[in-house]
PDB file of N, CA, C, O and CB in Angstrom:
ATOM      1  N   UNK A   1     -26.343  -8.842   3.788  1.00  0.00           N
ATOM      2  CA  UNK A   1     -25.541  -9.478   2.765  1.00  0.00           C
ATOM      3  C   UNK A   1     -24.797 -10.645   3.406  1.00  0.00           C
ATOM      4  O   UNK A   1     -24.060 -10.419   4.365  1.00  0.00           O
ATOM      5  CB  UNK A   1     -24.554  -8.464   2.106  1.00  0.00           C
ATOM      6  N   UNK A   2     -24.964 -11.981   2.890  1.00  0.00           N
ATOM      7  CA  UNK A   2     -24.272 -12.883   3.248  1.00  0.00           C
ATOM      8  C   UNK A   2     -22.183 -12.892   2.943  1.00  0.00           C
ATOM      9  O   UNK A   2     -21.417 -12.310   2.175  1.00  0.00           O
ATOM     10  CB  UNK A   2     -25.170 -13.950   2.523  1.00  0.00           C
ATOM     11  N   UNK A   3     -22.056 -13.863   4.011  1.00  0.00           N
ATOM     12  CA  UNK A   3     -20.564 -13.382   3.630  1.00  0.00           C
ATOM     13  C   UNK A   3     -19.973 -14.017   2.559  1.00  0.00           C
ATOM     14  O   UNK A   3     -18.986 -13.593   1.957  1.00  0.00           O
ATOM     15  CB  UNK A   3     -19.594 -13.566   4.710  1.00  0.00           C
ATOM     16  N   UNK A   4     -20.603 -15.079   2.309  1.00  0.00           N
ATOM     17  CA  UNK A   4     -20.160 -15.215   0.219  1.00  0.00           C
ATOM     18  C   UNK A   4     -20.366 -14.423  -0.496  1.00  0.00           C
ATOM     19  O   UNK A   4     -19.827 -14.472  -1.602  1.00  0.00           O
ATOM     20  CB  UNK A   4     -20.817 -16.156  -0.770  1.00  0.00           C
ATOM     21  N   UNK A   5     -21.212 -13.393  -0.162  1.00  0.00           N
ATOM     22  CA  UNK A   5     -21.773 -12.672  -1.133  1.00  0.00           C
ATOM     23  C   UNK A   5     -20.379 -11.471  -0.846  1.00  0.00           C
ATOM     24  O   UNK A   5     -19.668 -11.212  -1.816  1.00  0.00           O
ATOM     25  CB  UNK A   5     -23.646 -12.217  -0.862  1.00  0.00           C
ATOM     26  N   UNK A   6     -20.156 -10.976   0.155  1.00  0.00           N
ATOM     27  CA  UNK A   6     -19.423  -9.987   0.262  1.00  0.00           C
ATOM     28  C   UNK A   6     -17.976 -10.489   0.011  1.00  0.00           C
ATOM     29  O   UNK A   6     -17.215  -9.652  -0.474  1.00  0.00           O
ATOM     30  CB  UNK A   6     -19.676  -9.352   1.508  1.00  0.00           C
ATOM     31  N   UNK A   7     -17.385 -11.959   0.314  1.00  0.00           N
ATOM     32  CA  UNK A   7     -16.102 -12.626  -0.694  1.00  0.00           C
ATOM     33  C   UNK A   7     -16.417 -12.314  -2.074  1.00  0.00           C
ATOM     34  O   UNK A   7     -15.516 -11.900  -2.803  1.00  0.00           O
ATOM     35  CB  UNK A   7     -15.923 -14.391  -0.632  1.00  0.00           C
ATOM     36  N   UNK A   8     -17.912 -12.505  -2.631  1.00  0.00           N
ATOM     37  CA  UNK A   8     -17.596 -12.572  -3.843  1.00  0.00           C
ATOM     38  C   UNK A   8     -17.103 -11.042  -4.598  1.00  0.00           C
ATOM     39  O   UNK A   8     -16.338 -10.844  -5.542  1.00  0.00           O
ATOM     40  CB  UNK A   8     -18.793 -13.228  -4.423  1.00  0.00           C
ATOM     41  N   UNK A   9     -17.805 -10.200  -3.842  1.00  0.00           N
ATOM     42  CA  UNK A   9     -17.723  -8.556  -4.113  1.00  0.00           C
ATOM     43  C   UNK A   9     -16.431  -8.272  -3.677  1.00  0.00           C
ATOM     44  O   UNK A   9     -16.109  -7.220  -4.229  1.00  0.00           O
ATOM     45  CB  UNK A   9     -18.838  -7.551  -3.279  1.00  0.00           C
ATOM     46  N   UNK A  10     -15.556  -8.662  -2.989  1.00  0.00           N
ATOM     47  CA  UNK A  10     -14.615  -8.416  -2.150  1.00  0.00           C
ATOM     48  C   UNK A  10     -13.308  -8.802  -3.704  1.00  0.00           C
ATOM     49  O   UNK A  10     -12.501  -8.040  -4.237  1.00  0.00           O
ATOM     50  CB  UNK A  10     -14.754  -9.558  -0.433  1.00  0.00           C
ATOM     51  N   UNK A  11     -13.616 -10.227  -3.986  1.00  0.00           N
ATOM     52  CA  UNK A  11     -12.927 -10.738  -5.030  1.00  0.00           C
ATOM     53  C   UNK A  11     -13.205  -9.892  -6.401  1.00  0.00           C
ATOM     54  O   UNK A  11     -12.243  -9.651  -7.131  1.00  0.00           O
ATOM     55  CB  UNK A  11     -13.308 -12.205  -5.139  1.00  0.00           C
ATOM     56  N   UNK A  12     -14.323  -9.506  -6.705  1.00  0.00           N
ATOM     57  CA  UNK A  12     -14.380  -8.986  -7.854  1.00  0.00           C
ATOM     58  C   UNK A  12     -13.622  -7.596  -7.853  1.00  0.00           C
ATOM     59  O   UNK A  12     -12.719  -7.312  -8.640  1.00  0.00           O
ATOM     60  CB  UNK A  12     -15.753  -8.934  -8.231  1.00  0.00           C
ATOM     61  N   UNK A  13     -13.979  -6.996  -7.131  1.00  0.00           N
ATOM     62  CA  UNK A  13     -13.082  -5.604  -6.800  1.00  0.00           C
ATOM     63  C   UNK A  13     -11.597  -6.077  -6.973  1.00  0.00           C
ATOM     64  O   UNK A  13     -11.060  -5.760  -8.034  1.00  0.00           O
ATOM     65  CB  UNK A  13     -13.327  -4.935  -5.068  1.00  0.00           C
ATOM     66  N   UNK A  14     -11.055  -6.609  -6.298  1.00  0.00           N
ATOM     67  CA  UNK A  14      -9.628  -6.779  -6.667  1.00  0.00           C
ATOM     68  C   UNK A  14      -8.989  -7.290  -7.732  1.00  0.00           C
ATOM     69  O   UNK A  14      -7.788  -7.237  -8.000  1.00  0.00           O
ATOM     70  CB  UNK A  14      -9.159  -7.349  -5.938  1.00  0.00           C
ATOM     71  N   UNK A  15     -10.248  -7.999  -8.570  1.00  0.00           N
ATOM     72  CA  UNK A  15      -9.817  -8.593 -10.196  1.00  0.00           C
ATOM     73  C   UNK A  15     -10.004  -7.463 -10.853  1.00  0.00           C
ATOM     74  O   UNK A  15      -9.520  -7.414 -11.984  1.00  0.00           O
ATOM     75  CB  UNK A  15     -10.770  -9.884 -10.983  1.00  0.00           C
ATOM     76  N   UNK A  16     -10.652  -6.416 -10.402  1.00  0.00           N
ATOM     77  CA  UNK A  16     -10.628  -5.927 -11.504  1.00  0.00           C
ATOM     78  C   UNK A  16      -9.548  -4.369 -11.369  1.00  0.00           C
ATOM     79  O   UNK A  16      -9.405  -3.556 -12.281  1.00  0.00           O
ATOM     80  CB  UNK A  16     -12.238  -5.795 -11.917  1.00  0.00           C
ATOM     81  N   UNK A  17      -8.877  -4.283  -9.933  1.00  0.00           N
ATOM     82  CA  UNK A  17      -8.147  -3.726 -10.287  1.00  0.00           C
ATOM     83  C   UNK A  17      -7.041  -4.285 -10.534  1.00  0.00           C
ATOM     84  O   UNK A  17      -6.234  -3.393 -10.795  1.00  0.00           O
ATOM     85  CB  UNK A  17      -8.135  -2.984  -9.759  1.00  0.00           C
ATOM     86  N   UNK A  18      -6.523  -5.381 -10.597  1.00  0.00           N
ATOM     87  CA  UNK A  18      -5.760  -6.305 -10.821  1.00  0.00           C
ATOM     88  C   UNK A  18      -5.509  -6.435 -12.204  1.00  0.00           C
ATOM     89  O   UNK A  18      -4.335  -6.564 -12.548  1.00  0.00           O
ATOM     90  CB  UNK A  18      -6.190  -7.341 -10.277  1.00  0.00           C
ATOM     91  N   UNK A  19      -6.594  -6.422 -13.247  1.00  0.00           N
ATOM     92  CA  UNK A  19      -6.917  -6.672 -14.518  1.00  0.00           C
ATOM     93  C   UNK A  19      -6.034  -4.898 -15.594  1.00  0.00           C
ATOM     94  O   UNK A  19      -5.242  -4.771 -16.529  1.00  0.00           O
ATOM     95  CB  UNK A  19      -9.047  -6.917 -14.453  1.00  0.00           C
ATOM     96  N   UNK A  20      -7.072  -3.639 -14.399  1.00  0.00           N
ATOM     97  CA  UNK A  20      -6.717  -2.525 -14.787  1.00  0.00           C
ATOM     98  C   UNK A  20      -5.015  -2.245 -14.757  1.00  0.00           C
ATOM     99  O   UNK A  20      -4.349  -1.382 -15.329  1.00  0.00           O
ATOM    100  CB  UNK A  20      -7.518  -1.652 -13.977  1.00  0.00           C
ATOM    101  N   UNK A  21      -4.649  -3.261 -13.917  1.00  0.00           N
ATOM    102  CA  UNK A  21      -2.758  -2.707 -13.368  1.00  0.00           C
ATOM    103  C   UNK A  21      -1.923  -3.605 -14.033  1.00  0.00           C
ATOM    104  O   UNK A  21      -0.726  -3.411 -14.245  1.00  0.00           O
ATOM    105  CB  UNK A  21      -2.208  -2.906 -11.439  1.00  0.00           C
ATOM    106  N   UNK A  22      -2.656  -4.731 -14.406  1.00  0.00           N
ATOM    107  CA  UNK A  22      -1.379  -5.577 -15.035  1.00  0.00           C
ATOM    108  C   UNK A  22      -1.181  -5.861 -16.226  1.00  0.00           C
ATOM    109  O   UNK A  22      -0.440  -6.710 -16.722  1.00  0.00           O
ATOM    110  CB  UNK A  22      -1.243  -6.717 -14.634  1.00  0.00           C
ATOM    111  N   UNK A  23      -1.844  -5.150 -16.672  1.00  0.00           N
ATOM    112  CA  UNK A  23      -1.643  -4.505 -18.100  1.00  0.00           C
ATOM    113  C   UNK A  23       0.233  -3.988 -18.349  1.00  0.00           C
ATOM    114  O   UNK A  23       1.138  -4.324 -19.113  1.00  0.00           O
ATOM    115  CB  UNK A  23      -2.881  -2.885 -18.132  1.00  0.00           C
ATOM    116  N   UNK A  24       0.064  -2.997 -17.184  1.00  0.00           N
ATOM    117  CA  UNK A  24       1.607  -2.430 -17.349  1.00  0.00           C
ATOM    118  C   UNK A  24       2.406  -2.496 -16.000  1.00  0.00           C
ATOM    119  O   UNK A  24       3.269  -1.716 -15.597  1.00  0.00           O
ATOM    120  CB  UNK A  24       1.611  -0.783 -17.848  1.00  0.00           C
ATOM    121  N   UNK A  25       1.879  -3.677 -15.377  1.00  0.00           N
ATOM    122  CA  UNK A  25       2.717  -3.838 -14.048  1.00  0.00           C
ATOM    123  C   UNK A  25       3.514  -5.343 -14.086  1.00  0.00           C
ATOM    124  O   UNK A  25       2.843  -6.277 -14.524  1.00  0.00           O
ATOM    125  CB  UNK A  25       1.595  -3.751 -12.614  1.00  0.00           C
ATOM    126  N   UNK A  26       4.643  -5.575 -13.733  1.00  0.00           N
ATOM    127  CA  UNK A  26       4.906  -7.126 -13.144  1.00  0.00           C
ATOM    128  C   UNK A  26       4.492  -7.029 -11.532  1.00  0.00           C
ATOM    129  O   UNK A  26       4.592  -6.170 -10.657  1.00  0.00           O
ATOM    130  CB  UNK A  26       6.770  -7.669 -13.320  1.00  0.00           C
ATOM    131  N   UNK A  27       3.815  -8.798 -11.654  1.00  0.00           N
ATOM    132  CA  UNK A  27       3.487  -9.273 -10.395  1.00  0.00           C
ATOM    133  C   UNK A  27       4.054  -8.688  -9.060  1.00  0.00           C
ATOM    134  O   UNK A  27       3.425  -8.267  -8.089  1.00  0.00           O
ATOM    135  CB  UNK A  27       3.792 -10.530 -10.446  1.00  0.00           C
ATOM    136  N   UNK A  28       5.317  -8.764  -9.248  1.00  0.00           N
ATOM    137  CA  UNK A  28       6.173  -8.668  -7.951  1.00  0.00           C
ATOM    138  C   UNK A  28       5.736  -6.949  -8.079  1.00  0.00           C
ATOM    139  O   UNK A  28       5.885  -6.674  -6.888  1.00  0.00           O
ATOM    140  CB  UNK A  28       8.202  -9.276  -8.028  1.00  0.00           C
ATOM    141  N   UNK A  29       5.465  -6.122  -8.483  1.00  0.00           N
ATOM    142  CA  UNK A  29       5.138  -4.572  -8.442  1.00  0.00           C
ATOM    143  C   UNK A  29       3.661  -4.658  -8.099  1.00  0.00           C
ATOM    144  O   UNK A  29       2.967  -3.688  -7.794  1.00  0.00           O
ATOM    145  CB  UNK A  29       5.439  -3.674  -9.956  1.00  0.00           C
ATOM    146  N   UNK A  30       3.386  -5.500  -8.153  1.00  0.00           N
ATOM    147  CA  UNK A  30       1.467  -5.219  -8.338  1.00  0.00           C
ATOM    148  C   UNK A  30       1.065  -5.870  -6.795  1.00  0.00           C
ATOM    149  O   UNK A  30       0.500  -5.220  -5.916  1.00  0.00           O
ATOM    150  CB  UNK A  30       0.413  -6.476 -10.071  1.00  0.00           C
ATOM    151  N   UNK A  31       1.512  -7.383  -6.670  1.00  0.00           N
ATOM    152  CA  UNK A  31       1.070  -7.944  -5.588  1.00  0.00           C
ATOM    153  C   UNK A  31       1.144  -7.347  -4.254  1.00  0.00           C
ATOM    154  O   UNK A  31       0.221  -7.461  -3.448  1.00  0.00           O
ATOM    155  CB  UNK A  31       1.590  -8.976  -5.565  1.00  0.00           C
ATOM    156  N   UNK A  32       2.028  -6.829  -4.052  1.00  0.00           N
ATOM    157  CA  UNK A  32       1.975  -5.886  -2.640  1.00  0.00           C
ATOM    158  C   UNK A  32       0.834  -4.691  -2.650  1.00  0.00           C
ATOM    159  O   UNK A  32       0.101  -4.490  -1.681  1.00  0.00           O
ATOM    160  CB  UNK A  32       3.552  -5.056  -2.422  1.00  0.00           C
ATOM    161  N   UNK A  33       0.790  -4.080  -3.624  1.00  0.00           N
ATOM    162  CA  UNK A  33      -0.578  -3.217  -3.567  1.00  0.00           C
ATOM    163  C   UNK A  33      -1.834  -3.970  -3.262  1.00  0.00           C
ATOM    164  O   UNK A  33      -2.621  -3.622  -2.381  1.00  0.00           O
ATOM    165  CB  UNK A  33      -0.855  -2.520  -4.931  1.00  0.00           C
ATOM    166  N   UNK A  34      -2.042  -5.388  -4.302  1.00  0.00           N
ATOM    167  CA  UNK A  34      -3.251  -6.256  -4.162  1.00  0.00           C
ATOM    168  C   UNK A  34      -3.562  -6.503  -2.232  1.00  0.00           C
ATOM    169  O   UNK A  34      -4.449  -6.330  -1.396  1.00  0.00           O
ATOM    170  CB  UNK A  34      -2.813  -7.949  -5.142  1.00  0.00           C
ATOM    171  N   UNK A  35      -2.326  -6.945  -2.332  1.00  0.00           N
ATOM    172  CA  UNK A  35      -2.145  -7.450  -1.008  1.00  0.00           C
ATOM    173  C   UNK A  35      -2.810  -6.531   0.126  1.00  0.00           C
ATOM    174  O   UNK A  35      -3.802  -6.781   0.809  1.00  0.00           O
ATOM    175  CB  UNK A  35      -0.641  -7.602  -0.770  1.00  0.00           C
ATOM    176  N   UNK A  36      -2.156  -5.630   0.134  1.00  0.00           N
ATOM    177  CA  UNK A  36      -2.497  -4.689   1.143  1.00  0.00           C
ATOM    178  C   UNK A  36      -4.197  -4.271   1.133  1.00  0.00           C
ATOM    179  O   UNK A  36      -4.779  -4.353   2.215  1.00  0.00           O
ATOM    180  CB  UNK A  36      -1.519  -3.378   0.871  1.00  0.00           C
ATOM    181  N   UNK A  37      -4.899  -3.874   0.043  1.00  0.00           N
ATOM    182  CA  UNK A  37      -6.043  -3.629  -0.098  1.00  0.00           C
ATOM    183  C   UNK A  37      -6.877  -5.126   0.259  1.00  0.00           C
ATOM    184  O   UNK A  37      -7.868  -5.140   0.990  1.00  0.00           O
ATOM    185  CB  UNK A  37      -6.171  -2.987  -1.488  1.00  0.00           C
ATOM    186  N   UNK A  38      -6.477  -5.994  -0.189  1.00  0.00           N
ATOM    187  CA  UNK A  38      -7.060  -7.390   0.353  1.00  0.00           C
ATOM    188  C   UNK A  38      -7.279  -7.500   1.734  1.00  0.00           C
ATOM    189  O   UNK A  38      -8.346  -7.784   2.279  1.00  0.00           O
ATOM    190  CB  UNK A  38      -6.184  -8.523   0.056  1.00  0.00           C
ATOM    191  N   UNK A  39      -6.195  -7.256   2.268  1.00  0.00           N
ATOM    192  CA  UNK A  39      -6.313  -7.323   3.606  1.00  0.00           C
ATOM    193  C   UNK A  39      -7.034  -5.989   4.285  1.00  0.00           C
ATOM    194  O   UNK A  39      -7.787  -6.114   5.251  1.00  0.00           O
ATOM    195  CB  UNK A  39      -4.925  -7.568   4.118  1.00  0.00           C
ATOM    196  N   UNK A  40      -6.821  -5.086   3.866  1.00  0.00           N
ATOM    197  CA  UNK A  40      -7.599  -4.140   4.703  1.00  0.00           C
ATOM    198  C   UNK A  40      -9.301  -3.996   4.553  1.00  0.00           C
ATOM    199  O   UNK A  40     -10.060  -3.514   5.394  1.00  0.00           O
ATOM    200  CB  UNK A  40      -6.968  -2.783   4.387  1.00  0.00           C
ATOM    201  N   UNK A  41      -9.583  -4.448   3.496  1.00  0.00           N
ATOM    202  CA  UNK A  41     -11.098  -5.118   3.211  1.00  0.00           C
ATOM    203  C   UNK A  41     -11.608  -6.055   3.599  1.00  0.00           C
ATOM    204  O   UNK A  41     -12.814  -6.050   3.846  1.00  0.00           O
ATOM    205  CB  UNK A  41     -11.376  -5.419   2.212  1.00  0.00           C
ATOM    206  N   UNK A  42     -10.956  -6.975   3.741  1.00  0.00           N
ATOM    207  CA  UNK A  42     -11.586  -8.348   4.344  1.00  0.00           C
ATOM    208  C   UNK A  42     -12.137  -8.480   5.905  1.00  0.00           C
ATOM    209  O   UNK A  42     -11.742  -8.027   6.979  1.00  0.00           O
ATOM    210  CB  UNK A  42     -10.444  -9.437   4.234  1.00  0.00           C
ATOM    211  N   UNK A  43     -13.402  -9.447   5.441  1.00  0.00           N
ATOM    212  CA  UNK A  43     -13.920  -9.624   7.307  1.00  0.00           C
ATOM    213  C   UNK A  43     -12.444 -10.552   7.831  1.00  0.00           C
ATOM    214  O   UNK A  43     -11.287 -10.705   7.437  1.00  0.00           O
ATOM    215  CB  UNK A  43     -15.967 -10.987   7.650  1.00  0.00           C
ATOM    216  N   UNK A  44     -12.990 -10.846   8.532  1.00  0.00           N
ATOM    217  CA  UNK A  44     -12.527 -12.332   9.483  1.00  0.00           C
ATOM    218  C   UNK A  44     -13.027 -13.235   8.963  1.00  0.00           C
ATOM    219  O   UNK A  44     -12.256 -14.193   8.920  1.00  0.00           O
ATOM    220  CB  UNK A  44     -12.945 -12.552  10.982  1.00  0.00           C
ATOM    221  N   UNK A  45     -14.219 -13.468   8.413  1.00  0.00           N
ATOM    222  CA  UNK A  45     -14.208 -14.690   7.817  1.00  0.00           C
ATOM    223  C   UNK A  45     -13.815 -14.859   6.276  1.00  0.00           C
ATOM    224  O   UNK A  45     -13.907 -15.971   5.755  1.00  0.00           O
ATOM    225  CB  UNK A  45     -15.453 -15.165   8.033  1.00  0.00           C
ATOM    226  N   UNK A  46     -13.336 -13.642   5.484  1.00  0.00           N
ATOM    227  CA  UNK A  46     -12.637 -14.406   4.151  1.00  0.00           C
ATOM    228  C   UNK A  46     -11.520 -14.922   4.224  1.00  0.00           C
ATOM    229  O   UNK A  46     -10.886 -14.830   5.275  1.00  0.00           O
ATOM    230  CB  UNK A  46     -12.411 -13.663   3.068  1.00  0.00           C
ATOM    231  N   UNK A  47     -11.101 -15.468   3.325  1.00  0.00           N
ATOM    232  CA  UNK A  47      -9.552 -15.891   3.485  1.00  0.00           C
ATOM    233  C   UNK A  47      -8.633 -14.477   3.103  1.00  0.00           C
ATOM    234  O   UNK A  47      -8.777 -13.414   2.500  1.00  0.00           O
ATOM    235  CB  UNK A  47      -9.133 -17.327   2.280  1.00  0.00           C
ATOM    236  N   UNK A  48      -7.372 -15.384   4.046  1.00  0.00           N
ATOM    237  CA  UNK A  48      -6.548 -14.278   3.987  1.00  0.00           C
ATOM    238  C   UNK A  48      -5.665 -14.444   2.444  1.00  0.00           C
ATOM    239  O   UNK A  48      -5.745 -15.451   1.741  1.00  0.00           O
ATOM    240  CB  UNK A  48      -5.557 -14.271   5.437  1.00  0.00           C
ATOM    241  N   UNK A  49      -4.685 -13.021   2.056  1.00  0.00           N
ATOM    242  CA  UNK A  49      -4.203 -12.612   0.874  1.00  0.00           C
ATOM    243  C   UNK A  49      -4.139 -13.729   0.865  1.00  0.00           C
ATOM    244  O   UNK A  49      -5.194 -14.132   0.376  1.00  0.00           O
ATOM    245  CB  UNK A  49      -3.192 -11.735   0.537  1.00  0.00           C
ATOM    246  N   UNK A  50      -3.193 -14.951   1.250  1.00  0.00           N
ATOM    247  CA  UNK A  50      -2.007 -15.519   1.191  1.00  0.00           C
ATOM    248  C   UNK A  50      -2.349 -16.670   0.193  1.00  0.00           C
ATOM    249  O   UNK A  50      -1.611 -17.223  -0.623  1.00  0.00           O
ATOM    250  CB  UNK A  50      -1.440 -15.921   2.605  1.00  0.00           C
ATOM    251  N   UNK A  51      -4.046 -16.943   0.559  1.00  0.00           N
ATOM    252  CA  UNK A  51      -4.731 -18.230   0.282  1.00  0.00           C
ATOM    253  C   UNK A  51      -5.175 -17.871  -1.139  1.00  0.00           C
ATOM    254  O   UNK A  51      -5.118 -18.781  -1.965  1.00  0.00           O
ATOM    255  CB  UNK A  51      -6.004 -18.660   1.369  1.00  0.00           C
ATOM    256  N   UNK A  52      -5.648 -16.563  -1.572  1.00  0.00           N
ATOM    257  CA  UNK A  52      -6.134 -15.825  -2.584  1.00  0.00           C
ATOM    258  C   UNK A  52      -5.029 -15.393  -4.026  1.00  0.00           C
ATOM    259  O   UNK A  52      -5.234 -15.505  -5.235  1.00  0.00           O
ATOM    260  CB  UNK A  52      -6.640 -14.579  -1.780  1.00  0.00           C
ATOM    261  N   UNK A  53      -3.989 -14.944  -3.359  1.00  0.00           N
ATOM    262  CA  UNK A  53      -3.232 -14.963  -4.316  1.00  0.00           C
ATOM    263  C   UNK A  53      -2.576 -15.589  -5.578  1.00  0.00           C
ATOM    264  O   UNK A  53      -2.350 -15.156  -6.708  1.00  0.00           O
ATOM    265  CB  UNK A  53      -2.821 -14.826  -3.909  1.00  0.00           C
ATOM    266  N   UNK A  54      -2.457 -16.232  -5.238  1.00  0.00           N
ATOM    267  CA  UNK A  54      -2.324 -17.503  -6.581  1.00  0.00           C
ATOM    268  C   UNK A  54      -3.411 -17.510  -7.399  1.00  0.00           C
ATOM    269  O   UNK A  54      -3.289 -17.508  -8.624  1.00  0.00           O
ATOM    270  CB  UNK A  54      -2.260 -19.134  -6.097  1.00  0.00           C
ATOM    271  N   UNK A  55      -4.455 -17.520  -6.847  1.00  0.00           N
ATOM    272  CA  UNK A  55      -5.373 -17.880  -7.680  1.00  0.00           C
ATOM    273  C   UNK A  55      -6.146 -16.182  -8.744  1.00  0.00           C
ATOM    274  O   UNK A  55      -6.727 -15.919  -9.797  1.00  0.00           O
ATOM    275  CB  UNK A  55      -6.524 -18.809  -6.508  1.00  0.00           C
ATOM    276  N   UNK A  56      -5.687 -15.624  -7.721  1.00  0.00           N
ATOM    277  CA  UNK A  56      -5.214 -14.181  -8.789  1.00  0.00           C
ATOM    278  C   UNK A  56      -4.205 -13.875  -9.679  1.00  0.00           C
ATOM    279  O   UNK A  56      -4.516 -13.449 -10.791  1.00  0.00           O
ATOM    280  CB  UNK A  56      -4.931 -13.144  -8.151  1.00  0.00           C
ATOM    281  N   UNK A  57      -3.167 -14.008  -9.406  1.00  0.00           N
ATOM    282  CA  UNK A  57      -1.778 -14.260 -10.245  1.00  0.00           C
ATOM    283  C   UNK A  57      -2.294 -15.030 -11.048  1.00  0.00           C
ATOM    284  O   UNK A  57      -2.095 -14.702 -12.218  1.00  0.00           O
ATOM    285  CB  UNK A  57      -0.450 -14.888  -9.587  1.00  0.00           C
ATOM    286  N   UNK A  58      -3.083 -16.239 -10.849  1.00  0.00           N
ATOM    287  CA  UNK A  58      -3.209 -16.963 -12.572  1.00  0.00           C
ATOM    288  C   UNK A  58      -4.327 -16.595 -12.978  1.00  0.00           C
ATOM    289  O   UNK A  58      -4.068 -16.642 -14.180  1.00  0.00           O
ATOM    290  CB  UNK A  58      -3.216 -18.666 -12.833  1.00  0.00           C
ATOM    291  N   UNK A  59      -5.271 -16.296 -12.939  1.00  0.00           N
ATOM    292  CA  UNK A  59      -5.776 -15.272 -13.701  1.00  0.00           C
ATOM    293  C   UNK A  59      -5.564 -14.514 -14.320  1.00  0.00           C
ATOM    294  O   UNK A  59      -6.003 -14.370 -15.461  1.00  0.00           O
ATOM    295  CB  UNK A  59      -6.143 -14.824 -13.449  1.00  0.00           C
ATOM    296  N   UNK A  60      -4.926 -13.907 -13.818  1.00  0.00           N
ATOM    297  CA  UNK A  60      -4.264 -12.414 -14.273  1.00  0.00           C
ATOM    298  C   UNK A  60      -3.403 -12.742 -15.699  1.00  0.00           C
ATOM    299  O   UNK A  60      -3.336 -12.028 -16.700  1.00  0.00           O
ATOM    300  CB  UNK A  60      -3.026 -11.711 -12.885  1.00  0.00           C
ATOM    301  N   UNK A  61      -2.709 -14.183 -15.434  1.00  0.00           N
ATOM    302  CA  UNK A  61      -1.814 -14.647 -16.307  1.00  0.00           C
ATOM    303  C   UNK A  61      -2.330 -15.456 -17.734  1.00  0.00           C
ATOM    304  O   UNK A  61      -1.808 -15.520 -18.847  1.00  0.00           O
ATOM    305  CB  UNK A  61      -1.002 -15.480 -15.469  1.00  0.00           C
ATOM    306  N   UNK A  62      -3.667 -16.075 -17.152  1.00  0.00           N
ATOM    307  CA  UNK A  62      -4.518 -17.118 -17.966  1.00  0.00           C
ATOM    308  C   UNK A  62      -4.951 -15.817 -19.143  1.00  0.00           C
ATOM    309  O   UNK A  62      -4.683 -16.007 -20.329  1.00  0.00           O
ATOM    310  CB  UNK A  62      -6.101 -18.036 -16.883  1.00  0.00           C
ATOM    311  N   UNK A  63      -5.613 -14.548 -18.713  1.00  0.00           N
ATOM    312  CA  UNK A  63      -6.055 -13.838 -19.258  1.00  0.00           C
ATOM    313  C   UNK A  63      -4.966 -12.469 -19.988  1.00  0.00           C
ATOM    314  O   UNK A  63      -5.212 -11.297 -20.276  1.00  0.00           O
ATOM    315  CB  UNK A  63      -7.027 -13.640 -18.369  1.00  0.00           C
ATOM    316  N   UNK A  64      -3.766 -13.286 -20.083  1.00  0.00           N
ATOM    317  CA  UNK A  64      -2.634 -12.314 -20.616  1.00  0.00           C
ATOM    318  C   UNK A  64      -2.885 -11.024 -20.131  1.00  0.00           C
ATOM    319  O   UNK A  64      -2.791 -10.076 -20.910  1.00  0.00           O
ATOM    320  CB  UNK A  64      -2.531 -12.217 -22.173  1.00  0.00           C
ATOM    321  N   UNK A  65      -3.235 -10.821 -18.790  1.00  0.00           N
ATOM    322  CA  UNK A  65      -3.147  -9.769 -18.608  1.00  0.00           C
ATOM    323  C   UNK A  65      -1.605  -9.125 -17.464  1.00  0.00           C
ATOM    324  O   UNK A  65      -1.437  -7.999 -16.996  1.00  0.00           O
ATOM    325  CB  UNK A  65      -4.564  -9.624 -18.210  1.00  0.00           C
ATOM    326  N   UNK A  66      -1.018  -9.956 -17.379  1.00  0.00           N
ATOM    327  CA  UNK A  66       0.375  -9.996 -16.705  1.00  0.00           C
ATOM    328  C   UNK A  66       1.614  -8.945 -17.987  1.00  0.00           C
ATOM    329  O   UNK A  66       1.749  -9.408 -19.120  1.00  0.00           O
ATOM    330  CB  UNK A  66       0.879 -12.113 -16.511  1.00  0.00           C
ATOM    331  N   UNK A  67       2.202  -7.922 -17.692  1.00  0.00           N
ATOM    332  CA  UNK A  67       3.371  -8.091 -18.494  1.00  0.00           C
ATOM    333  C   UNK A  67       4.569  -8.634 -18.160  1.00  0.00           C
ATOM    334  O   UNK A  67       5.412  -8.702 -19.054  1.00  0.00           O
ATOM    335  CB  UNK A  67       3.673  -7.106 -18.880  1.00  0.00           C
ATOM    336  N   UNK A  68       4.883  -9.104 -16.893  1.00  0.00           N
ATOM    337  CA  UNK A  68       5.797 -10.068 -17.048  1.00  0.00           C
ATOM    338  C   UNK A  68       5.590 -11.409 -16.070  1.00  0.00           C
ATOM    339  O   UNK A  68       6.381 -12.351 -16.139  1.00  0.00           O
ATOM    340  CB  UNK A  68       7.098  -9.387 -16.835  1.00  0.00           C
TER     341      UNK A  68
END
């Protein structure tokens, strides 16, 4: 498996528990869980949380799936 391929699997997994939690979570409750599982999954060559996050948070937000 190439390692885009495993970012991309890597990313989908976390949208979608991301999707499942923020339904009834705020960010600041959710992101440290994201976080932590991000990082403990990732090779060395994905990017780290730090770079990823945002672009999860708006998602999460684009797709009203944020409650606060």
């Amino acid at each position: 498996m190439s390692q885009s391929s495993v970012d991309t699997h890597l990313l989908l997994a976390i949208l979608k528990v991301a999707r499942e939690e923020c339904s009834h979570n705020h960010w600041d409750e959710l992101e440290p869980v994201l976080a932590a599982a991000w990082e403990d999954l990732r090779d060395d060559g994905t990017p780290p949380w730090e770079i990823v996050a945002d672009e999860i948070q708006h998602a999460c937000r684009k797709e009203g799936m944020l409650a606060g």
